[in-house]
Structure formats: structure tokens, C-alpha cells
C-alpha positions as CSV (number, residue, x, y, z in Angstrom):
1,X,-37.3,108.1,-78.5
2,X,-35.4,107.3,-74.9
3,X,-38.0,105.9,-72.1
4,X,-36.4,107.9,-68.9
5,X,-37.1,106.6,-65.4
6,X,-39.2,109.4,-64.8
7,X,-41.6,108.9,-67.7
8,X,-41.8,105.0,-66.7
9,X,-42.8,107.1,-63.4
10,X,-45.2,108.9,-64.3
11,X,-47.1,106.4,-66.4
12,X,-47.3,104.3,-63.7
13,X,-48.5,107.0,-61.1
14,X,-51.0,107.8,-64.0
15,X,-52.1,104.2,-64.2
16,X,-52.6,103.7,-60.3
17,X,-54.3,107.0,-59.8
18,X,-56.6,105.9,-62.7
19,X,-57.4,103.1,-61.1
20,X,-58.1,104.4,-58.4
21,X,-60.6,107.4,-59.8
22,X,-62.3,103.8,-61.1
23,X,-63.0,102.1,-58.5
24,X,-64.1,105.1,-56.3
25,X,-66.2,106.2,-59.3
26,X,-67.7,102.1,-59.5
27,X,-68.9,102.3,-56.3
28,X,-70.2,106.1,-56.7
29,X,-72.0,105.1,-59.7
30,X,-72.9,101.3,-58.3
31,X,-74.9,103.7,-55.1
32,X,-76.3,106.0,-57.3
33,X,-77.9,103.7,-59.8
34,X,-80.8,103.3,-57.3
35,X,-81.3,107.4,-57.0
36,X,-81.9,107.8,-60.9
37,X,-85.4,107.7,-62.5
38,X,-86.2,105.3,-63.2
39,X,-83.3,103.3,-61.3
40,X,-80.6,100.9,-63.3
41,X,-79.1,98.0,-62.9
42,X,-76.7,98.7,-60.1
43,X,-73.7,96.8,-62.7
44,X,-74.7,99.1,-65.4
45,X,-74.3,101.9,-62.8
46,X,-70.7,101.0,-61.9
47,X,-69.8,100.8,-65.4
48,X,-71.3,104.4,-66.1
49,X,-69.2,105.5,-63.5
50,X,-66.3,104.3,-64.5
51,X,-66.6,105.9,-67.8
52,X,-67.5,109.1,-66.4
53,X,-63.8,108.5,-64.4
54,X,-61.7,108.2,-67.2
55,X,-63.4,111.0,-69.6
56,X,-62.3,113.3,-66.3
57,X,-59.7,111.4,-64.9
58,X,-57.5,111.1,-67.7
59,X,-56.9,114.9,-69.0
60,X,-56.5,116.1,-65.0
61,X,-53.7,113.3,-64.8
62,X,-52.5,114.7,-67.9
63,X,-51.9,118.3,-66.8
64,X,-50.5,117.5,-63.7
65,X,-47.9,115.3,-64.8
66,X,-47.0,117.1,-67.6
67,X,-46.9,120.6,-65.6
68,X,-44.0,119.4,-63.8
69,X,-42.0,118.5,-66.9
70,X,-40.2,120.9,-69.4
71,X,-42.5,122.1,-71.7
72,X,-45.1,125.3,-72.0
73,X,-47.5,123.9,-69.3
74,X,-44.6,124.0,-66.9
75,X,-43.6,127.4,-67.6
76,X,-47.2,128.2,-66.5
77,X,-46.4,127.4,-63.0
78,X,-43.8,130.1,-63.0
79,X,-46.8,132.7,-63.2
80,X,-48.5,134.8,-60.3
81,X,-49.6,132.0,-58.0
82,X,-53.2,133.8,-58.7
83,X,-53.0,133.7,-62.1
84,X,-51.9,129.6,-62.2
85,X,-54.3,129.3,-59.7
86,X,-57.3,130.8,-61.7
87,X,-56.4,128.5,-65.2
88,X,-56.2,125.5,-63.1
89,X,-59.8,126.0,-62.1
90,X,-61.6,126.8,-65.1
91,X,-59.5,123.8,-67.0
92,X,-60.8,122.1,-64.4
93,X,-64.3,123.0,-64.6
94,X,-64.0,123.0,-68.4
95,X,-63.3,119.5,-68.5
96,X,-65.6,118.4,-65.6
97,X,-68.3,119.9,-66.8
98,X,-67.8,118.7,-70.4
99,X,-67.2,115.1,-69.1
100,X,-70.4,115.1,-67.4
101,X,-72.2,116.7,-70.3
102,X,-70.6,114.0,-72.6
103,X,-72.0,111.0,-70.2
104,X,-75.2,112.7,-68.4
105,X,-78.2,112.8,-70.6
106,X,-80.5,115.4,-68.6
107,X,-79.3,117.8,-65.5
108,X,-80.7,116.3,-62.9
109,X,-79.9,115.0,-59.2
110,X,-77.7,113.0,-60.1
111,X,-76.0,115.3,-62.2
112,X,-75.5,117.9,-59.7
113,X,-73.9,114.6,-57.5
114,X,-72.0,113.7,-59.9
115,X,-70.7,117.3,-59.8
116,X,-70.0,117.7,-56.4
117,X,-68.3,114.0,-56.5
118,X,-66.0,114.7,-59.2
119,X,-65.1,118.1,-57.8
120,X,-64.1,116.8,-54.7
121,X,-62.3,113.8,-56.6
122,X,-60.2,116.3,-58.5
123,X,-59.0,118.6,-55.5
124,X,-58.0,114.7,-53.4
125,X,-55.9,114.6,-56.8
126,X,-54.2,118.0,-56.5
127,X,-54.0,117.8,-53.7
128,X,-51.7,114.2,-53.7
129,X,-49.2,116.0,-56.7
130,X,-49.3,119.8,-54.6
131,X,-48.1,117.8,-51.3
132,X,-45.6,115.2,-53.1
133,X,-44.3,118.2,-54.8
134,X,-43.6,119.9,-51.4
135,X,-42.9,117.2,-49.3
136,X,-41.3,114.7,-52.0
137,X,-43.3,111.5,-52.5
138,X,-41.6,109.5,-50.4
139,X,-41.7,111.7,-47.5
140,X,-45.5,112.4,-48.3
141,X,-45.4,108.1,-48.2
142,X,-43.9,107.9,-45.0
143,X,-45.7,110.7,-43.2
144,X,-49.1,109.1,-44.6
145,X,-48.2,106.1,-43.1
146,X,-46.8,106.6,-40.0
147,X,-43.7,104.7,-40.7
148,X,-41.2,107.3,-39.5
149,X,-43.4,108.0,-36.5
150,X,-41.2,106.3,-34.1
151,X,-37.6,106.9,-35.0
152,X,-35.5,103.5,-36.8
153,X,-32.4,102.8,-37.8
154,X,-31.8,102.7,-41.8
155,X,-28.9,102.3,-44.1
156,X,-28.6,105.1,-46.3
157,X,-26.4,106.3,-49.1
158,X,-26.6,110.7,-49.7
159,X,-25.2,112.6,-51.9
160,X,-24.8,116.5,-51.8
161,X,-25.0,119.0,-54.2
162,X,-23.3,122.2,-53.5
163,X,-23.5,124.9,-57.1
164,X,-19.8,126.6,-57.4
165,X,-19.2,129.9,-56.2
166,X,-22.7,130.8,-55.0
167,X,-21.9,133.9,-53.5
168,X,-20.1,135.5,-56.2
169,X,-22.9,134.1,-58.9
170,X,-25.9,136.1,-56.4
171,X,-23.3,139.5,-56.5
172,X,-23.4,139.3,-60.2
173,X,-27.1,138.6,-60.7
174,X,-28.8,139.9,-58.1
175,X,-30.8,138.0,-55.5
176,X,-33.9,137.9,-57.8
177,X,-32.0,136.3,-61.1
178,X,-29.8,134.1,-58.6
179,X,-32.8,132.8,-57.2
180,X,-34.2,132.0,-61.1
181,X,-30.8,130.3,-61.5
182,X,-31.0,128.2,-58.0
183,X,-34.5,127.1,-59.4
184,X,-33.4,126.0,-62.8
185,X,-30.1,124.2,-61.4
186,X,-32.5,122.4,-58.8
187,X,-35.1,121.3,-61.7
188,X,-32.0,119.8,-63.4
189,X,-30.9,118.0,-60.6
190,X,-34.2,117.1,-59.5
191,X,-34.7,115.3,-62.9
192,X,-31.6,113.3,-62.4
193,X,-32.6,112.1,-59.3
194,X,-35.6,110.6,-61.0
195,X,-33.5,108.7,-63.2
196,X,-31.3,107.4,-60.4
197,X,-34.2,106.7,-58.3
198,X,-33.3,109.1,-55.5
199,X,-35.4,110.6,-52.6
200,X,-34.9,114.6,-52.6
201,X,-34.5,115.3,-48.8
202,X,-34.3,119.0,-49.2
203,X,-32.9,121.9,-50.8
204,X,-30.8,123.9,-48.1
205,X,-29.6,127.5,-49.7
206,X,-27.9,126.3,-53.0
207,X,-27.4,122.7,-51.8
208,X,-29.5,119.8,-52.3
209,X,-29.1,116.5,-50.5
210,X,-30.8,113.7,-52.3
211,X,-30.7,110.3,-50.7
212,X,-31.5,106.3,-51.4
213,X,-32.3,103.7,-49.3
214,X,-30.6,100.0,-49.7
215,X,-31.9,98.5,-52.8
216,X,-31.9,98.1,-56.5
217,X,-30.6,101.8,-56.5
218,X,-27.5,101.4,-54.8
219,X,-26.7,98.0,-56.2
220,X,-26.4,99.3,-59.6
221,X,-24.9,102.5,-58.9
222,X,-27.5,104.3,-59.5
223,X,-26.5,107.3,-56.3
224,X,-22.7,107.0,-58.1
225,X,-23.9,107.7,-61.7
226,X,-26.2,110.7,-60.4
227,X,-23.9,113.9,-60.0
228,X,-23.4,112.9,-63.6
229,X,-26.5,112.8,-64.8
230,X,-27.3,116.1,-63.1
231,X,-24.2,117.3,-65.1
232,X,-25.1,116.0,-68.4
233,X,-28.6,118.2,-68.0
234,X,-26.9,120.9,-66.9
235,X,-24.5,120.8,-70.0
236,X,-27.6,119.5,-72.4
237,X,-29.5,123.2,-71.2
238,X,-26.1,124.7,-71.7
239,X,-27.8,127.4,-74.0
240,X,-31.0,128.3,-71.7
241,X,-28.7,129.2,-69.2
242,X,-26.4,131.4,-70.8
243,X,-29.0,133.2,-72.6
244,X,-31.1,133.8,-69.0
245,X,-27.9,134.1,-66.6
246,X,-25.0,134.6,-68.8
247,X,-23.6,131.5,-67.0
248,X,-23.7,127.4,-66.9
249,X,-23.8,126.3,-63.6
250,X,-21.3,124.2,-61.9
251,X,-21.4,122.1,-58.5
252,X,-19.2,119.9,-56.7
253,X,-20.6,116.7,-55.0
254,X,-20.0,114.0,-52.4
255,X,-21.4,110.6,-51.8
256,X,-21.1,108.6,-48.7
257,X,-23.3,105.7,-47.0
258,X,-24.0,104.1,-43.6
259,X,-26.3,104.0,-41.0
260,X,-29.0,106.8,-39.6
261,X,-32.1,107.1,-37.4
262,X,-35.0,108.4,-39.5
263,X,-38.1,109.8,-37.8
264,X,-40.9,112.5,-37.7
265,X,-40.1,115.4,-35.9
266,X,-41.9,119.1,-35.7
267,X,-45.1,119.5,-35.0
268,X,-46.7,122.5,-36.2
269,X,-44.6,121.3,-39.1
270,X,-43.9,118.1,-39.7
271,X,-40.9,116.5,-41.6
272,X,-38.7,113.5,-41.8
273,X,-35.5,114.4,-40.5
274,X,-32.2,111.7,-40.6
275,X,-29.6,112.2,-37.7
276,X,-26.6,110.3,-37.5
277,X,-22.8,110.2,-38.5
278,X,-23.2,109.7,-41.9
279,X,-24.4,112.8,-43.3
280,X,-21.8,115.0,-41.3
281,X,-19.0,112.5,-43.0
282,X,-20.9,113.5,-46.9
283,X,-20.7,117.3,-45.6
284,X,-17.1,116.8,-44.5
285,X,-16.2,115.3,-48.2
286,X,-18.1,117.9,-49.4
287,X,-15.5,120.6,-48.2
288,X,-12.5,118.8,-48.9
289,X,-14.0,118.6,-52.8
290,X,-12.9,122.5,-52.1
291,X,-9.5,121.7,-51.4
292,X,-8.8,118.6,-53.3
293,X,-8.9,120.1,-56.9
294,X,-11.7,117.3,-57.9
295,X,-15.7,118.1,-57.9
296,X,-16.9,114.5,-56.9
297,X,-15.6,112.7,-54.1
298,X,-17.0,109.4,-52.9
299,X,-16.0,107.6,-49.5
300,X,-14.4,104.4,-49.5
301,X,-17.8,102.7,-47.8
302,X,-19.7,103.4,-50.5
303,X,-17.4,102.4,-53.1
304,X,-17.3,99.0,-51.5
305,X,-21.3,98.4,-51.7
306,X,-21.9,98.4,-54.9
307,X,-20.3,98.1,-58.4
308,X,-18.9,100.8,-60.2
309,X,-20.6,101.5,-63.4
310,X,-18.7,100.7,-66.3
311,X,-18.3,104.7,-67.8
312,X,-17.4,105.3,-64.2
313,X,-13.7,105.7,-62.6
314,X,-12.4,106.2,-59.0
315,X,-9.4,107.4,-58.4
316,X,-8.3,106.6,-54.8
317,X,-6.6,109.8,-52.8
318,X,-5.5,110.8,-49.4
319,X,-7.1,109.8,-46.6
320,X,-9.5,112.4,-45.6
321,X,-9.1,112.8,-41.0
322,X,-12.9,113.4,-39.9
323,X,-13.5,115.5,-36.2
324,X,-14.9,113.0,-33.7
325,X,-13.8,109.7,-35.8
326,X,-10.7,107.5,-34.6
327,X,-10.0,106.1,-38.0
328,X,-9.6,108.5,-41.3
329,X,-11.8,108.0,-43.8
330,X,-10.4,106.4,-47.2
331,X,-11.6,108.8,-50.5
332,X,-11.4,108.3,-53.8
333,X,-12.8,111.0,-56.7
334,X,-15.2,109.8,-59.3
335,X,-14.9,110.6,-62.9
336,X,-16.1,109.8,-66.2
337,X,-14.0,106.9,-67.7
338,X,-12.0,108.5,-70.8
């Protein structure tokens, strides 16, 4: 069985939020300890707590990071937002109540405490996957912490998406089953960019701009390797998406790097937005894939950060005349290695 990034992800998201529920739940039960009759050992109370945690903890984790992966419980989230809604709470209150059963020996004060904790501990919890699932986790990160509040200056690599002949796919379909297909393309992309350890900025009508900052992700390739990644998926759920859409998706992609100002902006809604040169160049590249006869075009720039990984070609081309730059900007097209 292959360990992807985004399972070594999630079991380490699992493993801190754990943690976390434990210590909170240590001091919850280290307070309470005193209320019960007759009182405990404030240790033993901690301890207690800390049990109670992981009977709860552990299947809520569970269903939230296994709702976002293929499988039945993901397909769940594709019903009536009422309907999901409703099954969340009573799993919810299934296994909160049943934890508490399991480790309470009389209903009590401190039961009905312990209720109102552990309630309030799962919705912090959905609350965290609901918003990184909006927002991305790094951008939920960075709002969190205020680190984009001022703008600053970062190097960046991006790569965009763009799915092949959009407009005549939605014609055929119809806006309802081209929207299915836009959100079945975008899962499958969205998992690649957990393998290549990418930052999904946002999804802009049937493009998606994924980025990376400099790091262990763009010193092994990682952003080069992604487009096919995405592909490979694509191809892998080959017979999904002809059986829904009559079709397999295709995109064209281009990569560039270089330097941006990130920073908050909005402010009855808030995001991260990145403003610079750079990610006009990527769009430029991104219309000449159109014209060159190749789907994934990478700048020269890029190129010459990192290594090429070894299943990896580029093929230099023309030089590619930008609006608003004095010098053209050297191409090349990447490919699979034969």
C-alpha cells in the first residue's frame, strides 16, 4: 500500500489535533476533579479527561478527515446541505454521548459539564476543517496569524490550471453536469496538490492557481511534477468520468516563479491576495500553451531554480514577448521523459 503526502498529512493533523483535545481535556478534567463528590485527586482527574478526549476525539477526527477523501463518507457531502448537516449532528451526539456514557459512571454535574465541554470542543474542531476547507489551510494559517496583515514581499512559484475547451464541454452538458465535472476535475487536482505540497489560492471559473513558497517544494520539483500528477488522477478516474460526463477532462498548464507582495485585503471578506508581475507572466504562458501546440509550458526562471525530476523533460522553444516587459521571456514545454 503507497503512503501519499496527503495521508502522511492527515495523520499528522490527526496527531496534533489529538493532542491538542488532550491537553485541553487535562486541564478540564484537572479543574473539575474538585467539583465531583466526593472530589479526586486533581492528577487522576487530568488523566480521566484525557481518556474521555480520545474515546471522543478520535472517531470525530476520523470522519472529518476521511469525508474529504474518496470513499462513501465523501459522497455524503455531496447531499442537501440539510441533510449532511443533520447526520453530522446526530454522529456527533451518538458518539459524545456514548463516550461519556463509557467514562461517566452516574449523570451528574459533572456529566452535564462534561457535555457542554465536549460539545463545544467538537464544533472549535469543525469548525478548523469547515474553514481550511474554504479558505485553504494555509490561508486560514496566515489569516489566524496576522502574518499577511501588512503586505511583504515573497518568492513564489504558481502554476495554472486551465480544463480544455470549457465552453464547448458546459454546451454539451449543461450548466448543472458541467458544474459536477468542474468539481470532480478540481478534487483531482486538489489531491495532486497535496502530493506536491502546494497552497490552492483559488479556483477562478474552470481554472485553478495553486502556488508554493521557496522551500523543500520547489527544490525538488515538486510544482514541476504537479500538472502531472493532476493528469495521472485524471487518467487513473478515466472510467468515473466517462460514465458521469461522457468525457475525460483535459487542461493545459503553466508554471512560472519570482517575486510578489502578499497581504490581507477585503474586509467584510477577507482574503490573501498576491499582486505582482509574476502571476500575469504564468497567465501569459498560459495563453500561448493555446497557440504553441504543447499543454505545459514552464518559464525559463523556474527551470533554473530547481532540478528537473528525472521522468521529467523540457524542451526549450521560442521566446515568448510579454506586454510591459523589455526582455522576452525564455520557455520551454515540459513533458514526461519517454
Amino acid at each position: 500500500m503507497t503512503v501519499t503526502r496527503r495521508d502522511r498529512r492527515d495523520v499528522r493533523l490527526f496527531l496534533w489535533l489529538t493532542l491538542g483535545a488532550s491537553v485541553i481535556s487535562a486541564c478540564f478534567g484537572y479543574v473539575m476533579a474538585s467539583v465531583r463528590e466526593p472530589p479526586q485527586p486533581p492528577l487522576r482527574g487530568a488523566f480521566h479527561g484525557v481518556l474521555t478526549s480520545l474515546m471522543i476525539a478520535t472517531p470525530i477526527l476520523i470522519f472529518e478527515l476521511r469525508s474529504r477523501r474518496p470513499g462513501l463518507l465523501r459522497r455524503l457531502r455531496r447531499l442537501p446541505l440539510a441533510a449532511y448537516f443533520t447526520l453530522k449532528v446526530l454522529f456527533y451526539f451518538v458518539v459524545i454521548i456514548g463516550g461519556l456514557l463509557v467514562m461517566q459512571s452516574s449523570i451528574d454535574a459533572v456529566f452535564h459539564s462534561s457535555l457542554v465541554f465536549s460539545i463545544a470542543m467538537a464544533v472549535l474542531a469543525n469548525l478548523v476543517f469547515e474553514m481550511g476547507g474554504l479558505l485553504g489551510y494555509g490561508t486560514l494559517k496566515g489569516l489566524l496569524t496576522g502574518r499577511y496583515v501588512q503586505p511583504k514581499r515573497e518568492q513564489r512559484a504558481f502554476l495554472l490550471i486551465d480544463l480544455k475547451d470549457s465552453t464547448g464541454l458546459a454546451e454539451r452538458l449543461g450548466p448543472i453536469h458541467f458544474h459536477e465535472l468542474l468539481n470532480e476535475f478540481f478534487r483531482d487536482v486538489s489531491d495532486a496538490a497535496f502530493e506536491t505540497r502546494a497552497e490552492i489560492h483559488k479556483y477562478v471559473g474552470d481554472e485553478a492557481i495553486l502556488t508554493w513558497t521557496a522551500g523543500p517544494a520547489l527544490a525538488d520539483g515538486d510544482c514541476l511534477a504537479c500538472p502531472f500528477i493532476a493528469r495521472d488522477l485524471i487518467a487513473g478516474n478515466g472510467e468515473r468520468y466517462r460514465r458521469r460526463f461522457g468525457v475525460v477532462p483535459e487542461f493545459r498548464a503553466s508554471l512560472h516563479c519570482g517575486e510578489i507582495v502578499a497581504g490581507e485585503i477585503g474586509d467584510a471578506r477577507r482574503e490573501i491576495a498576491y499582486v505582482g508581475d509574476t502571476l500575469n507572466v504564468a497567465a501569459r504562458l498560459l495563453e500561448a500553451a493555446k497557440t504553441t501546440g504543447h499543454d505545459v509550458l514552464v518559464s525559463a526562471d523556474l527551470l533554473r531554480s530547481m532540478a528537473l525530476p528525472p521522468d521529467l523533460r523540457a524542451e526549450p522553444l521560442p521566446t515568448l514577448a510579454i506586454r510591459g516587459r523589455n526582455a522576452p521571456l525564455e520557455i520551454a514545454a515540459l513533458e514526461r521523459s519517454p
